[in-house]
Every structure is written in C-alpha cells, then in structure tokens.
N, C-alpha and C positions, 0 to 999 in steps of 0.2 A: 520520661513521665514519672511525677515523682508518687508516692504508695497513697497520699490522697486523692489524687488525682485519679489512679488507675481505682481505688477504692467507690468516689464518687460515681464514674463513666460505668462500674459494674452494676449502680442501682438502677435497676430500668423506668421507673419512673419519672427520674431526674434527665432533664436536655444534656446532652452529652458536649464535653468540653472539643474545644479542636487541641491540637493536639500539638507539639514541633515538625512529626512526622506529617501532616497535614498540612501545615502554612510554610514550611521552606522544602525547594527541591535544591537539590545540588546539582548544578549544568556538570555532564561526563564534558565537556570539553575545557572551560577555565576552570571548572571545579568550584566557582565561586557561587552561594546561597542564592537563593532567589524567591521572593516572597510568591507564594501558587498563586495569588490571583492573579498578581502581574504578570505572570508566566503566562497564564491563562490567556490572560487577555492581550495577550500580545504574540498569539497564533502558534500556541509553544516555541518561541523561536527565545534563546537567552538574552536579555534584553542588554549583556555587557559585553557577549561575544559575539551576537549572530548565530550560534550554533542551532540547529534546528532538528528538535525536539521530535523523537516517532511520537505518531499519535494515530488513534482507532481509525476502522473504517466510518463511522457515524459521525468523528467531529472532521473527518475532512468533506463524505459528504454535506455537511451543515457548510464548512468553509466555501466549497465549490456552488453550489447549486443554490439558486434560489428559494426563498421559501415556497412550502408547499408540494414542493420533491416529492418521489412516492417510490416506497425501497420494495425491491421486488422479492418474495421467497427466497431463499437458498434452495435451490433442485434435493430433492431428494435421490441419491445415489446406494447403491450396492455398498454396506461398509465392511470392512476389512474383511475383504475375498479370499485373502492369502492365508488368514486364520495367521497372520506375524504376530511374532512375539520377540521381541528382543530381553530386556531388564524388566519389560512388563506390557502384557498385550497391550497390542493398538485400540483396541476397544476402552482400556482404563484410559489410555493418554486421551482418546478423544474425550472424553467422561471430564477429567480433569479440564481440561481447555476447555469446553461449554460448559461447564460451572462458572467460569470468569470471563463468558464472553455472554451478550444477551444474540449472535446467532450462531447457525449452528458449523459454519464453515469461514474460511479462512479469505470468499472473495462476496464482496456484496454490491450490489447493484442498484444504484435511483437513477428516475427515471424524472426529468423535469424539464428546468432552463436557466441555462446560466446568461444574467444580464439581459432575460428575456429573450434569450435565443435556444430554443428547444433543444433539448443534449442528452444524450445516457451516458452515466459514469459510474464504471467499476473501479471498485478502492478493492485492494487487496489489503490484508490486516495482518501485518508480523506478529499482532501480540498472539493469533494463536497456531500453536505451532510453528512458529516462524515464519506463517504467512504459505507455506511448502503446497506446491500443486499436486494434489491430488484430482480425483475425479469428480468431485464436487465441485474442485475450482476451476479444470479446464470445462463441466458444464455449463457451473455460474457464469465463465466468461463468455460462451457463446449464448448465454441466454440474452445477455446484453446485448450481443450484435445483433440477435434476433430483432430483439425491441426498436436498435437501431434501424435497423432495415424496415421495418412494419412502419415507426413513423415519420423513413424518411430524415436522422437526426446523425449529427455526429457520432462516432463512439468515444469518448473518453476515456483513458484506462491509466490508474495509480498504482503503479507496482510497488511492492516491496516484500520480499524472498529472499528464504534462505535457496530456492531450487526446487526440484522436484521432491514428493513424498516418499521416503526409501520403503516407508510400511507398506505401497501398495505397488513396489516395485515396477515391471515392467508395464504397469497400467497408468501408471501417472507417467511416467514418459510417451506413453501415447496422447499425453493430452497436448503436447506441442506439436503434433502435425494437424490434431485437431482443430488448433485454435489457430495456426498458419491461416486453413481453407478460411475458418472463418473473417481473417483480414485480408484475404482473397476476392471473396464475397463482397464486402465493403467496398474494396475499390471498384470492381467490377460496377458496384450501386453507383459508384461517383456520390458514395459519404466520407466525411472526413475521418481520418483515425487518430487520436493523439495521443501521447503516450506521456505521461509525466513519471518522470526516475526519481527513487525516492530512495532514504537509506536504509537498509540495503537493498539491493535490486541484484541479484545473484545466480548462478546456478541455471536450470535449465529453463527458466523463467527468461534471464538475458537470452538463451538462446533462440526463444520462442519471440512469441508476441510483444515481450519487450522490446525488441527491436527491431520491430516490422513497422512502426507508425510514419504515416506521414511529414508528422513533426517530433521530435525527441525536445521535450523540456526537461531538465534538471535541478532541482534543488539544490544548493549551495553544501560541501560538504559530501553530499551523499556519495556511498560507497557502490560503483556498479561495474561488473564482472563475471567471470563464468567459473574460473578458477580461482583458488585461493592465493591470494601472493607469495603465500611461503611455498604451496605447491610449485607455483609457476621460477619460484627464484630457485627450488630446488632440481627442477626440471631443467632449465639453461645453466644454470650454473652463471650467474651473474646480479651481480646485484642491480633492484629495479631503481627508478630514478623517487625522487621525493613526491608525495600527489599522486604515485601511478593507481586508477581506480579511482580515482573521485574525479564527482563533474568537473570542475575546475579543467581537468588534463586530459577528459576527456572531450571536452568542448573545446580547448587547443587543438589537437589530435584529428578533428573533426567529427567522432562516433554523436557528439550530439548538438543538436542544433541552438541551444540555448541554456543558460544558467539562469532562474527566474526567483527573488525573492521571495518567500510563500507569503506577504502580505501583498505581490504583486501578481502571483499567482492568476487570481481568477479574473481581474483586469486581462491579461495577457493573451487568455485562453478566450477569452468574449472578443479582441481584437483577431485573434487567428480564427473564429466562426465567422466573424465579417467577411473575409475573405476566402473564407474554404466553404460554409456552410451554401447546399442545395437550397433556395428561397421558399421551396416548397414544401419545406420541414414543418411537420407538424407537432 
C-alpha cells in the first residue's frame, strides 16, 4: 500500500480503498494469486489447484444447510477451572480468540434442512484456537445430539482440530467419553450420524467422535490423524509412505468411506439422508 493510499483510508470520512491484501489470496498449496472473489465464490477451494481452503464455522453452515437454518447458543461453561497459565493465562487467550470470532466457542450448531430434509450440523471452527475440545465443545456437541434426538433429525458433524484443550487439561479429555454416549444414543434412536473430515481433523477429536459416524466423508487434501507424523516416524523408526494422513490414503486404507468435493458436498450428504434419514424427522 503506497503512503497515499494508506494516507487517504486514514480519513474516516472517505470510502475506504480495497487494498492488494484484500483482492488477492495466495493458495498455501501452488502458491499461486487468486483473485478473493473468485476464491470466494468458488467455495474457498483454489480455483488452479483444487486445494481447499479452511473456512469458518458460519460460511460452512451457509454452504450445508438450507436457508433459514437457526444457530443454536454456544452452552455456557465453567471457564478456566484450572486457573492455567502457560506464556499467558487461558482467560487472555480465550479474550484474544472472541475478539476475532463473532462466537464464543470453537463448536457451533444450526439446526435446519439440508435439500429439504430436516438435519442438525455442528461445524467445529479451527480459526479459534485451533478449533481444540474443550468443555464448551464437548457440550456444544452434545447439545446438537440433543436437538438431534428431540426432532428426530440426522446429526451432522464437521470437524476440524488440532485435539483436545491442554488449558483445561484432564477435563477436555473427559469430553470424548462424553460425546462417545452421545453417538451411542443416536444410534440407539435409529438417527443417522455423519461425520465430514476436514483439514485438520487431529488429536483426540480423531479419537473421539470423529470417528464414531456412520458415514466418514472427507475432503480432498485434508489432513486426519491422532499423532503427529514426525512423532509417529520417530516412534517406529521408519520412514512413512507419501499421503500417509490425508483422505486420499486414508480412503485407500479404508479409515474412510469417501473423498467428496466441497462443491459436491451437500448434494452428497442430502443423497446419504435419503437413505439413512428416519421419515419421521421433523
């Protein structure tokens, strides 16, 4: 931005210019420009490589869910029990994150219909704090089953995690036995559960309810596993193969049951409630 520019965009009465940093993103995977609308509009996905772009929990429920959705609170939880502090209490980092998020946890919930078939979907949201299960998230999640279950509807559920929350220690590990029952429950109901793997999907999130669904859909690219591959290669002592951790090898492998375009996405997912959804879903 050159010193007019940044001079003009300081008078606040003047419409602000857009900017280079506004109209081009750079794809981490060819590295090559990409003008933001067309990015945009083209379901963050790079429109030269296919690479697919994280994005919030609100533009994926927008992408999933029909209009007219309805986003349920985030649960209010007990926050930082532990009184943690690492480089800087858990109370600023959380402060920090809800300044640049519009909610207040890292798993959010709409409740609607996808393709006119009644569904609840939880998106988890890496941009805050890396998306990391705490007790907010293992609530949020079962609050969606809840909903699930009350009307009768699929659960849907979009991961993407770095793992469990270390700030709140052995309490965010309790939230994966937590949220087992709750896809216990589910099946028990005879509702569907689906799981769509996104990048990253990691940590004790895989170990949990990421891969308890029904169906295992994955996104092209994404990275999902429990350990980190430098752990895991330094642990065997062998080097791993090319792919190991992304759907692609993973959907060889068998851990999941499909690799799905995210502009095919929610076609995909309306095809699987034809067949899995209760008729009596409300």
């Amino acid at each position: 931005m050159n010193w007019f520019t940044r001079v003009r965009n300081s008078i606040s009465w003047l419409p602000k210019r857009s900017t280079d940093e506004n109209l081009w993103v750079k794809c981490p995977s060819c590295q090559q420009m990409v003008f933001a609308q067309e990015y945009q509009e083209n379901a963050y996905v790079c429109p030269r490589c296919e690479h697919h772009g994280r994005i919030g929990a609100d533009e994926r429920l927008r992408q999933l869910l029909d209009e007219g959705f309805e986003t349920l609170p985030v649960p209010e939880v007990r926050e930082d029990p532990l009184k943690f502090k690492d480089s800087q209490k858990y109370t600023e980092r959380l402060k920090k994150a809800r300044a640049k998020s519009p909610h207040r946890d890292a798993f959010i919930v709409g409740s609607g219909a996808i393709e006119g078939k009644p569904a609840v979907v939880g998106v988890q949201d890496f941009t805050f704090m890396g998306g990391s299960m705490g007790m907010a998230v293992g609530t949020a999640f079962c609050q969606g089953a809840e909903r699930a279950l009350t009307r009768r509807a699929p659960y849907i559920v979009v991961t993407a995690a770095g793992g469990a929350r270390m700030q709140e220690g052995i309490l965010s590990l309790m939230q994966m036995p937590k949220a087992t029952v709750m896809t216990r429950r589910l099946k028990e109901a005879g509702l569907p559960y689906i799981v769509v793997l996104t990048d990253p999907t990691t940590g004790g999130v895989t170990a949990s309810y990421a891969m308890l669904g029904d169906v295992h859909i994955a996104e092209p690219g994404a990275l999902i596993g429990f350990a980190g591959q430098r752990v895991i290669q330094d642990t065997i002592r062998e080097q791993l193969p090319d792919g190991f951790q992304r759907a692609e090898y993973l959907h060889k492998h068998g851990m999941v049951d499909m690799v799905v375009h995210r502009h095919d996405l929610k076609d995909t997912i309306a095809t699987l409630l034809d067949y899995l959804a209760p008729a009596e879903a409300a």
